[in-house]
N, C-alpha and C positions, 0 to 999 in steps of 0.2 A: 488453545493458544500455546506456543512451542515457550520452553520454558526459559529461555533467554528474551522473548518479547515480555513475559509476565515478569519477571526481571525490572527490566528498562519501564516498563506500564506503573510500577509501584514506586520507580526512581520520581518518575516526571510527576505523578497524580501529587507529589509532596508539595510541589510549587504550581504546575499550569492545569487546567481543564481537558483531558485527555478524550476524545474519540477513537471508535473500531468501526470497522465494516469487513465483513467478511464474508462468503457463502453459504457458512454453516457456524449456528453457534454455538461454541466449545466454551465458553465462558464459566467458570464456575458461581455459584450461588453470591460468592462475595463478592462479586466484580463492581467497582465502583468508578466506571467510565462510563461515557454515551456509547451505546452499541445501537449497530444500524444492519441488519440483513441484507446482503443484495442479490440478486435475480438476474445480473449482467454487468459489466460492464461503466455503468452510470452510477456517479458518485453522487449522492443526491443531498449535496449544500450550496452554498449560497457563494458567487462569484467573489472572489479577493476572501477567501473565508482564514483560510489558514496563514497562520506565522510560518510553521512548520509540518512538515507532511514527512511520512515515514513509509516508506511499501517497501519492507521487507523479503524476501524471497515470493513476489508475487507477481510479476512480471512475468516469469517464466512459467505460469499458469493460467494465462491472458490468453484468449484468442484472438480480441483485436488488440493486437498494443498500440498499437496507433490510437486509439480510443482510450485505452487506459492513458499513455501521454497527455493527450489532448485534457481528458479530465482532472491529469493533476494542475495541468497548467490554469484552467479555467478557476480551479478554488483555491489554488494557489497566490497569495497578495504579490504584486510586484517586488517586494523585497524579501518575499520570505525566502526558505530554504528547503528544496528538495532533498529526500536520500534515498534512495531505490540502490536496494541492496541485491542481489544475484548469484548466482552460483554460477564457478565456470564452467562455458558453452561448452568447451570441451571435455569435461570430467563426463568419467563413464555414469555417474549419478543422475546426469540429463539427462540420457537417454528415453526418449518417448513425452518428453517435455514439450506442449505447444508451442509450434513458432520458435522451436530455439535452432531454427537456420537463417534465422533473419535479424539483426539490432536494430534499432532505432534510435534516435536523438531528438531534444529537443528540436534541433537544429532543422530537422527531416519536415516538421512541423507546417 
């Protein structure tokens, strides 16, 4: 976990119930959130689950985004709050980044 997420993880763990999911777990020994390993794509909670949702630079590591969209939408409660944070498409740091010739939107949905 990059160290401005572990950061923000031990801001929130003060007040709310924090979840991870990730492809690989980097987690240290003392991590005291829900971690969830995943295999693809499929965020595996329960519809209207979350308040708030946070996907960090992960987008741009997605093969289907249209799928990752779709999944936050799905466990996402009608009034919560999405953040899907990014890097710009154009900086030379994309380079060889999935799918980063194509955006998508809720909207696209």
């Amino acid at each position: 976990m990059a160290a401005e997420t572990t950061k923000l993880v031990s801001i929130l763990l003060k007040k709310y119930q924090v979840y991870a999911v990730d492809v690989k777990n980097q987690r240290n020994s003392e991590a005291q959130f829900n971690f969830q390993l995943l295999e693809n794509e499929q965020l595996r909670f329960d519809s209207d689950f979350f308040d708030i949702l946070l996907s960090h630079h992960v987008i741009e590591h997605v093969n289907d985004k249209t799928k990752h969209l779709s999944e936050i939408k799905l466990i996402l409660k009608n009034s919560g709050l999405a953040y899907l944070g990014y890097p710009n498409r154009d900086s030379p740091f994309m380079a060889g980044h999935v799918g980063n010739d194509k955006l998508l939107s809720f909207q696209e949905l």
